[in-house]
MARPA-58936 format. One record per atom (N, C-alpha, C): x, y negated, z negated. Coordinates in steps of 0.2 Angstrom, whole numbers, plus 5000, padded with zeros to 4 digits. Layout:
XYZ ...
This chain:
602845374728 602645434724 602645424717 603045394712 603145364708 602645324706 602545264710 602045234709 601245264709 601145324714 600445344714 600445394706 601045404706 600845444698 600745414691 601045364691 600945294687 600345284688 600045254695 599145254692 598845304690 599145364692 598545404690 598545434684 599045424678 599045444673 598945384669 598945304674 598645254669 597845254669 597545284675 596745334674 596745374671 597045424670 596845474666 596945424658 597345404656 597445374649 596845314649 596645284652 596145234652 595445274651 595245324654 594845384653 594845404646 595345414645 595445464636 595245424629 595345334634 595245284629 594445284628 594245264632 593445254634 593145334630 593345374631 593145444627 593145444620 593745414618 594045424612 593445344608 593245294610 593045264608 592245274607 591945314613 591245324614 591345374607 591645414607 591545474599 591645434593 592045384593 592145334588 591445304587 591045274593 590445234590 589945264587 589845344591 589345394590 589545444580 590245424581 590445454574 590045404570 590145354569 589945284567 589145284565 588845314569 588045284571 587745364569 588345404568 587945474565 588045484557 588645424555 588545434548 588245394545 587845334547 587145274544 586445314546 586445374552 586045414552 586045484558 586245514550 586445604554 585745624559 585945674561 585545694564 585345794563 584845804564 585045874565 585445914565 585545954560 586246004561 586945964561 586845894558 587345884554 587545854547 588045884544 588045854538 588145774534 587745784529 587445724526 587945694519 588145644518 588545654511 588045604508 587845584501 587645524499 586945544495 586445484493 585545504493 585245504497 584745564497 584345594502 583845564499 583345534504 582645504502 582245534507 581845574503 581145604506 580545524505 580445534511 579645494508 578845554511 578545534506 577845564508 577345534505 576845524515 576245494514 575845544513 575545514507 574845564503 574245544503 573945594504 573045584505 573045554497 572545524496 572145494490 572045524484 571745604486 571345624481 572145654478 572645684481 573245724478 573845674475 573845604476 574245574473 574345544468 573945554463 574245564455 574445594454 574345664458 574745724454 575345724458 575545724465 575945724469 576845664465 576345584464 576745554462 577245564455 576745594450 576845624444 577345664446 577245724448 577845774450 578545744454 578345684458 578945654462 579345624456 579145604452 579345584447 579845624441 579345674438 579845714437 580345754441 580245784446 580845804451 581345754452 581245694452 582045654451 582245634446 581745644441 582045634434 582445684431 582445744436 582745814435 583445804440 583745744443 584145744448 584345804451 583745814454 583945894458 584445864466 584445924466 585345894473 585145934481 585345924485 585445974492 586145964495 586446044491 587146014495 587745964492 587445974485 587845904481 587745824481 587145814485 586845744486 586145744484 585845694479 585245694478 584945684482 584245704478 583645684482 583145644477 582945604480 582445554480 581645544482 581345584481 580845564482 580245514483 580045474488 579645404488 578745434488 578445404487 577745424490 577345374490 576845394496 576645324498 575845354500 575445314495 574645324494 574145304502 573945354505 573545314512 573145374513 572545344514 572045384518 572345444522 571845494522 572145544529 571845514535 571345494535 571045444541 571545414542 571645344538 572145294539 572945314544 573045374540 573645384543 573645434549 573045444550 573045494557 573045424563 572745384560 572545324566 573345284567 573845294558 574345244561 575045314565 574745394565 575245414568 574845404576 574145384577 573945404585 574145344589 574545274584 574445234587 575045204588 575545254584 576545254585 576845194579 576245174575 576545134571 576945154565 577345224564 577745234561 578445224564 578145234572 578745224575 579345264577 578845324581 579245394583 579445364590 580245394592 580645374595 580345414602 580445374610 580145424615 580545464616 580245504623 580345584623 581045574627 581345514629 581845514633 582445494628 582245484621 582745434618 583345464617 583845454616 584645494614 584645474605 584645504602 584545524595 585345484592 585645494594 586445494592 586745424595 586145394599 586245324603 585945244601 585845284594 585345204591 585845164589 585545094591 585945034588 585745014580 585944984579 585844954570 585144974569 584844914574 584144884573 583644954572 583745004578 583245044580 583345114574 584045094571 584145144565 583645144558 583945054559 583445034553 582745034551 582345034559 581645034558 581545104556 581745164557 581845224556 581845254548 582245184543 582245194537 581545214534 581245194535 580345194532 579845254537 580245294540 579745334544 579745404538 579245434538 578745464532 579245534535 579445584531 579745644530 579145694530 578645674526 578145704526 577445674528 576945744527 576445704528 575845724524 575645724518 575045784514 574345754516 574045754521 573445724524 572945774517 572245744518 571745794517 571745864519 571645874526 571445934529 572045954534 572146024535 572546004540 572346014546 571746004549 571545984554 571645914556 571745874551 572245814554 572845794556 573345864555 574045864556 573945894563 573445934563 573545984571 573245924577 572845884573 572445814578 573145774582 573545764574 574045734577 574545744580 574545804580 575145854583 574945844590 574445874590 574145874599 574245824602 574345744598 574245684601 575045674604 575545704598 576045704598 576445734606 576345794605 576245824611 576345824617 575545774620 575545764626 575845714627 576045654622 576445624623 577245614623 577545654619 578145684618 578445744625 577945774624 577945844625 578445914623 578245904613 578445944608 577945934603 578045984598 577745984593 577945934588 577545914583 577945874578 577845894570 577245934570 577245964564 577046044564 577046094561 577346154565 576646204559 576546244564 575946294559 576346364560 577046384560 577246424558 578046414558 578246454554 578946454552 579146414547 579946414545 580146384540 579746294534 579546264542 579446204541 578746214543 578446254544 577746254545 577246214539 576546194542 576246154534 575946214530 576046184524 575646234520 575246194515 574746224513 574246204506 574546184501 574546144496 574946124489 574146144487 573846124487 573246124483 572546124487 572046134483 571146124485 570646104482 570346084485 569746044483 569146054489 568546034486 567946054492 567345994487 566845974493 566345954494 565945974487 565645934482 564945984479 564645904478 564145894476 563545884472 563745844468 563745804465 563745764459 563145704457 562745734455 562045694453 562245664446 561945614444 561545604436 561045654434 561245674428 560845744425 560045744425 559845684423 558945654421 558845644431 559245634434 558945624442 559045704446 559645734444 559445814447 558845844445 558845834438 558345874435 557645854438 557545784440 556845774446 556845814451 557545774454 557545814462 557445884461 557645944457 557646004456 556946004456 556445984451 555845974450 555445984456 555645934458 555245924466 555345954472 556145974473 556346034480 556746054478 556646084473 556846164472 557946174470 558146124475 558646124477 559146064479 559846054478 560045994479 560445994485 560145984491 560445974498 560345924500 560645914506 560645854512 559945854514 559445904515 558845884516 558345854511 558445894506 558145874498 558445794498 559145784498 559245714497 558945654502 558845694508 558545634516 557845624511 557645674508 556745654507 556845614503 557645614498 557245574490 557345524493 557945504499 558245434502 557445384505 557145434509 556545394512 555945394509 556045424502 555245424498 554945334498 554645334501 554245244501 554045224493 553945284489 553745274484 554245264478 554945284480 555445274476 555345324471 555545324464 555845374458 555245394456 554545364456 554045374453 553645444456 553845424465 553445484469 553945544468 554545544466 554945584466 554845644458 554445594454 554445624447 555045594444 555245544444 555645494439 555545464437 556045424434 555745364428 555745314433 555145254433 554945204437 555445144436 555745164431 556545114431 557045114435 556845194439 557545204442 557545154449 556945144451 557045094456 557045164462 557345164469 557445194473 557945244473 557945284477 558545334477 559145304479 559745314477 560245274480 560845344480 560945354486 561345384488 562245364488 562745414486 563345384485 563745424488 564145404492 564545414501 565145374501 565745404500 566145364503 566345334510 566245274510 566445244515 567045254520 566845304527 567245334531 567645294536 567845234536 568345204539 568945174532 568845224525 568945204521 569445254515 568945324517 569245374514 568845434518 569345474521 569145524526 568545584521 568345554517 567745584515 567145574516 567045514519 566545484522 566245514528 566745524532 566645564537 566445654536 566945684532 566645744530 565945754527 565845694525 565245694521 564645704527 564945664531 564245654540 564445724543 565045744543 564945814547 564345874543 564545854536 564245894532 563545894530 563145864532 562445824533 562345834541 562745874545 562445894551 562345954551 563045984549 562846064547 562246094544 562146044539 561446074535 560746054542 560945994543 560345974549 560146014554 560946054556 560646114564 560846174559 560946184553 560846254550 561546284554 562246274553 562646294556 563346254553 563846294556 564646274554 565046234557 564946234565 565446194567 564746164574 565046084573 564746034574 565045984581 564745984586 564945984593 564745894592 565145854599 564745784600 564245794602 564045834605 563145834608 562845844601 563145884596 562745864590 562745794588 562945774586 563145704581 562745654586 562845664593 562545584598 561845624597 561445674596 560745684596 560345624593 559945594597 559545514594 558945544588 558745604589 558445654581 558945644575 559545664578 559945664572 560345594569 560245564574 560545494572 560045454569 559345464569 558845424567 558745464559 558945534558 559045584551 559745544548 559945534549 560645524549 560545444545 560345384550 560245334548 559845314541 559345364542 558745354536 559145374529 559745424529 559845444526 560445384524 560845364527 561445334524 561145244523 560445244525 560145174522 560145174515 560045214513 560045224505 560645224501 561145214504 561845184501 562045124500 562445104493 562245044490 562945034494 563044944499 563544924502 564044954503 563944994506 564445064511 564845014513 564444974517 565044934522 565644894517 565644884510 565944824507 566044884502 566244964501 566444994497 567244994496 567445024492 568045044491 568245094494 568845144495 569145184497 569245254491 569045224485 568945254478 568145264475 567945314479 567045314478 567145334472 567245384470 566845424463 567445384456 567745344457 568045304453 567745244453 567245204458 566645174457 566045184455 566045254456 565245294454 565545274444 566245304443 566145304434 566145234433 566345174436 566245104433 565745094433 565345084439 564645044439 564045084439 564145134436 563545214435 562845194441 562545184439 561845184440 561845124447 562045104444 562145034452 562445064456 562845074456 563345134462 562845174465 562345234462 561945274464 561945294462 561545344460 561045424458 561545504457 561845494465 562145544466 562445554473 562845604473 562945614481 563345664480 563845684488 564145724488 564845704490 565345724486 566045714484 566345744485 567145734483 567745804483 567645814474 567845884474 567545904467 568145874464 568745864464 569245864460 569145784459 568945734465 568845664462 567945654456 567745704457 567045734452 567445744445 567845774447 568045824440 568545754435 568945704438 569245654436 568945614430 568345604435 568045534432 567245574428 567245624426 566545654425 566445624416 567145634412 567245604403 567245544406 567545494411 567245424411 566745394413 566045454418 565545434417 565045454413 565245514409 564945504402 565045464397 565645434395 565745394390 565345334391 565345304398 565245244398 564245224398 564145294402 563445284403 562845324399 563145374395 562945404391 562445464392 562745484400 562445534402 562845574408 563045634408 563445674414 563245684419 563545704424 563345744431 563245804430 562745834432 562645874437 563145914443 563445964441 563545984448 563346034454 563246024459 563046074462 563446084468 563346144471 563846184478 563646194483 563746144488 563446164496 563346224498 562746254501 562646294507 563446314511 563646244514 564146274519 564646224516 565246254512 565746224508 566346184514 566446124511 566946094517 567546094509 567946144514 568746124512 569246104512 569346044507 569946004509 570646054506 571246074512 571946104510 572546054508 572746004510 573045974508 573745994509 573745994516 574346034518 575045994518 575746034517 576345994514 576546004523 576645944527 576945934533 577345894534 577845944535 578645904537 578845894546 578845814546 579045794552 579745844555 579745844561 580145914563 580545854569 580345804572 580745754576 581345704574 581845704578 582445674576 582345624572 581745594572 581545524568 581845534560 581945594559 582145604549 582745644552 583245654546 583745714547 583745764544 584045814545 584245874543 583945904537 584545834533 584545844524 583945804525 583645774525 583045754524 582345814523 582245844532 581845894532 581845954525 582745984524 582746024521 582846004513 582645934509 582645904504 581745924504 581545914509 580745904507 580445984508 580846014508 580546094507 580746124498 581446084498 581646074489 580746064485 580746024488 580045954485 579545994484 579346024492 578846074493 578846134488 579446164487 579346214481 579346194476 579446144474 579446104466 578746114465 578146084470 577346054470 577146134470 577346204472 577046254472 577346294466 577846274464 578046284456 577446304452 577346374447 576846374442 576746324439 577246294435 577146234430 576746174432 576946174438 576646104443 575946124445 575946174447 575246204449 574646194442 574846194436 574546204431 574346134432 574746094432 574646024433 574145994437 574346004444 573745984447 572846034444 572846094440 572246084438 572046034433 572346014426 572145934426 571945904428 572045864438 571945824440 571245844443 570945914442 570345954445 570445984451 571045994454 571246024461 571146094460 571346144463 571046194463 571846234467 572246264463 572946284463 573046324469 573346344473 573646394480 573946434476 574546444472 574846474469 574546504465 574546604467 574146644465 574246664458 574846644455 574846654448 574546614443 574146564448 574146504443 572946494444 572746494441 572346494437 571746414438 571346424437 570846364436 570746364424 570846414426 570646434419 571546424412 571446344413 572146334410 571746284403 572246294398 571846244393 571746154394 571146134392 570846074394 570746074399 570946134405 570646114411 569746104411 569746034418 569146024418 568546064420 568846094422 568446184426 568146214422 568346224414 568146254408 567646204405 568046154404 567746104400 566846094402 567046074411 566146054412 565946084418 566046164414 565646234417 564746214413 564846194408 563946184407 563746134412 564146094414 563646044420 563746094428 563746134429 563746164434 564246184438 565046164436 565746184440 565846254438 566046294442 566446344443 566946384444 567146394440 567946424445 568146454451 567546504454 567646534460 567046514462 567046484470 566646464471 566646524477 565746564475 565646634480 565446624487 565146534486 564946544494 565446534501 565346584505 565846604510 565646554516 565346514515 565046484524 565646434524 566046414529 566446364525 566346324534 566446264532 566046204538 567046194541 566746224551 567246204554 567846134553 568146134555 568546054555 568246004563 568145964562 567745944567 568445924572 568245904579 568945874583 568845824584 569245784590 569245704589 568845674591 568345714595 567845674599 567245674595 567045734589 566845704585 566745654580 567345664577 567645594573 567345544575 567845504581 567545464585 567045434587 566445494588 565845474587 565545474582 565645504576 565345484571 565545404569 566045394570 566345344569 566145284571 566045284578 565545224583 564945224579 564745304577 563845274574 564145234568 564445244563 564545224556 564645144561 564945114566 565145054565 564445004569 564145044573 563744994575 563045014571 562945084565 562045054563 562445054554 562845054551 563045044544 563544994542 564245014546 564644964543 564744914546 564244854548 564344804550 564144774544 
């Protein structure tokens, strides 16, 4: 009897060990990386990957906010930012190379190795539009089977700022084109691109050579793309743009004639209208762009060329929101999540909103104005910018099977 109680209390104590040291490991492996709903002591590093057109301003502000050593909880925060296409990073979340954990993983169960690669996984995500956060979400989703970035609640995405689609011609070439059809659209512009006779039939100067349309290149800056969706819309007279639109051999052959007329698309930068202000006239004529990348380089392409854009406003206005989305999956912690909502009110701060108009963006924060001093808005309202822009028709967000195809077309008849 003696002896049976002796083993059984050298199991029960053998048991208590093994408990005691499994809490030991999981203590260990939860203070190199907390977990949800628990507490964090040290520096908290946000990272946020940002679309293109919002990161001077985004980095600027990251900048000052740590230079403010602002805290969560008595532990700073840090914020990293990291410049990438909204395309780019839609493609590196469809394709898990940030490196989200699967749907079975034990959060509290990672080794060194799998903690580490976790280091570099993005806090946030400020894409373009948020129609690429809900793309990714959805991907997310089926695969996970949870959300990952959230359209309502505390951590839902919100807007930091706006920008939309306009016009931006060379002054002496809208002034033909207006001359000739009345108006500066994707139609208007298909004629100038296919006129056989170049600037002369168009009523321009016979130096100018050929129309040369300017488009960013869409495997490069997700503006290229909006820019194709945006040239179908005017094409069927409508707002939201199905694959049976895009694969139509009518539209693809309007389509083609139109994007011939762009000078080496396939060998462009990811930096269109920062190319339009260095190599003016060689770049192109004109085209359509995000107005706040317009509004940047508008004084450097007057300085250099000695002559402004022109701006003008689509029929059906595509708007880029540039929404603030916080990863919601165990891959980041707690104090992470709740340091980048710190962040996110910092970017909708009035001061900082003043800021991003500056940059040409167009503020969410209702206290805050286009109409601040040296804003660009004021400055080059004689070339056609706006402050309110009246037209209401605003172009759908396309889905993925759009994309997609526009994107097969762009690889097999342009960017080869």
């Amino acid at each position: 009897m003696n002896r049976t109680r002796a083993i059984f209390f050298a199991i029960v104590a053998l048991a208590l060990l093994i408990v005691a040291a499994a809490a030991l490991v999981r203590l260990l492996g939860n203070q190199a990386n907390p977990s949800l709903g628990q507490e964090q002591r040290g520096p908290i590093t946000v990272r946020v990957v940002t679309a293109l057109p919002v990161y001077d301003w985004v980095n600027e502000a990251a900048k000052q906010f740590n230079a403010e050593r602002r805290e969560l909880d008595g532990n700073p925060i840090q914020v990293e930012v990291i410049a990438m296409d909204g395309l780019a990073a839609l493609g590196k979340f469809d394709r898990n190379e940030f490196g989200a954990l699967p749907a079975d993983a034990d959060p509290q169960a990672l080794t060194a190795e799998e903690r580490k690669a976790l280091e570099r996984f993005p806090t946030v995500w400020i894409p373009d539009s948020r129609y690429l956060t809900e793309l990714a979400n959805a991907a997310y989703k089926e695969r996970l089977g949870r959300d990952v970035f959230l359209t309502d609640g505390e951590y839902r995405a919100r807007p930091i700022a706006l920008s939309l689609f306009a016009w931006g011609v060379y002054q002496s070439r809208a002034q033909a084109l207006l001359a000739k059809f009345g108006d500066i659209n994707w139609r208007a512009i298909h004629d100038a691109a296919t006129a056989k006779g170049g600037w002369p039939e168009l009523g321009g100067d016979p130096a100018w050579g050929f129309f040369k349309l300017v488009v960013p290149n869409p495997r490069k800056n997700v503006g290229g793309l909006a820019a194709m969706v945006a040239a179908a819309g005017e094409y069927y007279d409508k707002t939201t743009i199905t694959t049976a639109d895009v694969t139509n051999p009518d539209f693809q052959r309007w389509l083609g004639e139109l994007m011939a007329s762009t000078t080496d698309l396939s060998g462009g930068s990811a930096y269109t209208a920062e190319d339009f202000a260095l190599f003016g006239y060689s770049q192109g004529d004109g085209g359509q762009l995000l107005e706040s990348d317009l509004l940047k380089n508008m004084e450097g392409i007057q300085t250099r060329w000695g002559e402004p854009l022109a701006v003008f406003y689509p029929k059906y206005v595509t708007w880029f929101d540039f929404p603030f989305a916080v990863w919601i999956g165990p891959e980041t912690t707690a104090a992470q999540k709740n340091a980048a909502l710190e962040f996110q009110r910092y970017l909708l701060s009035p001061e900082v909103q003043v800021k991003a108009v500056g940059y040409g963006l167009r503020p969410v924060n209702p206290s805050v104005s286009v109409d601040q001093p040296n804003s660009p808005f004021t400055r080059w309202a004689g070339q056609g910018v706006v402050p309110i822009v009246s037209r209401t028709d605003a172009m759908r967000s396309p889905d993925r099977e759009v994309l997609l195809a526009l994107l097969r077309w762009f690889d097999l008849n342009v960017g080869r």
